[in-house]
C-alpha positions in Angstrom: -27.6 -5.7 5.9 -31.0 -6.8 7.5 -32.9 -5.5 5.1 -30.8 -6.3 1.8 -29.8 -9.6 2.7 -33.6 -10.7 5.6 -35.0 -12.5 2.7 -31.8 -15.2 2.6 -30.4 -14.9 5.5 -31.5 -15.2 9.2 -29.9 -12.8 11.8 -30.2 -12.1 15.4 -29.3 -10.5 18.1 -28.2 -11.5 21.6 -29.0 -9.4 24.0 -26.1 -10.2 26.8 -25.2 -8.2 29.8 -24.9 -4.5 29.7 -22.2 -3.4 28.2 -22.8 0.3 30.1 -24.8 0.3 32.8 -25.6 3.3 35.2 -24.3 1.1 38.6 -20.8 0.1 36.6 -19.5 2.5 33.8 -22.2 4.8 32.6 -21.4 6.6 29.3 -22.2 10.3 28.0 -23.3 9.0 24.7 -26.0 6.8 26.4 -27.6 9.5 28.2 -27.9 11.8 25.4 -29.8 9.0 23.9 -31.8 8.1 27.3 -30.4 4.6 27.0 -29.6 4.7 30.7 -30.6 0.8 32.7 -29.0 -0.9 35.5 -26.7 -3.7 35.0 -29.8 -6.6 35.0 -30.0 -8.9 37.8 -32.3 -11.5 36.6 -33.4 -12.6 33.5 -36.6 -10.6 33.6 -34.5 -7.4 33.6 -33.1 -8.2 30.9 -36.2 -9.0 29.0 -37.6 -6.1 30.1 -34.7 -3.8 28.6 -34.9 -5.6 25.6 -38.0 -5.1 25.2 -37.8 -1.4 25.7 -34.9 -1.0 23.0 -37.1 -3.0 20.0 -40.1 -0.5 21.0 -37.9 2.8 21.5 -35.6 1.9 18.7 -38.2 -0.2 16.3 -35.3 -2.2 16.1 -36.6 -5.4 13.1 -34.0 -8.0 14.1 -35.1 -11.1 16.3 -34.0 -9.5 19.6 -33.5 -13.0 21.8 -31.9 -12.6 25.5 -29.5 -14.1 27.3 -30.4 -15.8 30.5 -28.7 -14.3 33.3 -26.8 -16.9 33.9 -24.9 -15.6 30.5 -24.9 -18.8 29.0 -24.8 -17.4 24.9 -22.1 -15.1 26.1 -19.6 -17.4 27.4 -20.1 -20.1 24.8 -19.6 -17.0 22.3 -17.5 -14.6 24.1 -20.1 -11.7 22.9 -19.0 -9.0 25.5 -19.6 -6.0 24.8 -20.5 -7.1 21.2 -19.1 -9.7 18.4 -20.4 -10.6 14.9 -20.9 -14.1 14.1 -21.7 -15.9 10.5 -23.1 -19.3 11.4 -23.7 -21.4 8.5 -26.8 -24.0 7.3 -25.0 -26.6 9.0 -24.5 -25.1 12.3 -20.8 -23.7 11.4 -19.1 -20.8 12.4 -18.1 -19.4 8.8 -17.4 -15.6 10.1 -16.3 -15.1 13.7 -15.5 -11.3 14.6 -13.5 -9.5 16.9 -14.7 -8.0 20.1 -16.0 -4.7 20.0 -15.9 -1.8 19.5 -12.4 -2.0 18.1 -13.0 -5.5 16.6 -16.6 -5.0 15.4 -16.5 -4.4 11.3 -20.4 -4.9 10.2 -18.4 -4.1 6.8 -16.5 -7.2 7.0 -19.6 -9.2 7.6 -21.6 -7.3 4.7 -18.5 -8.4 2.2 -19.1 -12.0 3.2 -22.8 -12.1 1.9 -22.4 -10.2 -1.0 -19.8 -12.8 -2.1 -22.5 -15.3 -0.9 -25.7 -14.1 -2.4 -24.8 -11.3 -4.9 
């Protein structure tokens, strides 16, 4: 979606808290991929694992991070992860279900094709 729809559309991600960390609820998948942090205790962990996941990953979407207060998380209710279609005008056009369950990146790809197709 990034890269068919980056010239028209602005995304990011929000980095919130860990969704699997190795002190809570540590998951097979994540260490057959060496993803493997600490839940983050201050902001600065959290940059810091962000920072490793763009490099490690080359992920291209504006990575920002919640503070650890979790500020973007409760105002969005992100946790573990939501999709989100916010609008020129500040809107909330597109508001997911909570992952994984809830999380349909094909519902979100039909929106901007009807949009800018």
């Amino acid at each position: 979606m990034f890269r068919r729809y980056g010239d028209r559309v602005g995304f990011v991600t929000i980095y919130i808290k860990e969704a699997h960390p190795l002190d809570e609820w540590q998951m097979d998948s994540n260490e057959k991929e060496g993803v493997c942090y600490p839940q983050p205790k201050t902001t600065e962990d959290r940059v810091r694992i962000a920072r490793d996941f763009v490099e490690r990953f080359h992920y291209e979407i504006p990575l920002f991070v919640d503070p650890i207060d979790d500020r973007a998380n409760a105002a969005y209710a992100g946790w573990p992860e939501r999709l989100y279609v916010i609008d020129q005008t500040g809107t909330i056009v597109y508001k997911g279900k909570p992952g994984p369950f809830g999380y349909h990146p094909e519902e979100v790809e039909a929106w901007l094709k009807e949009r800018f197709e």
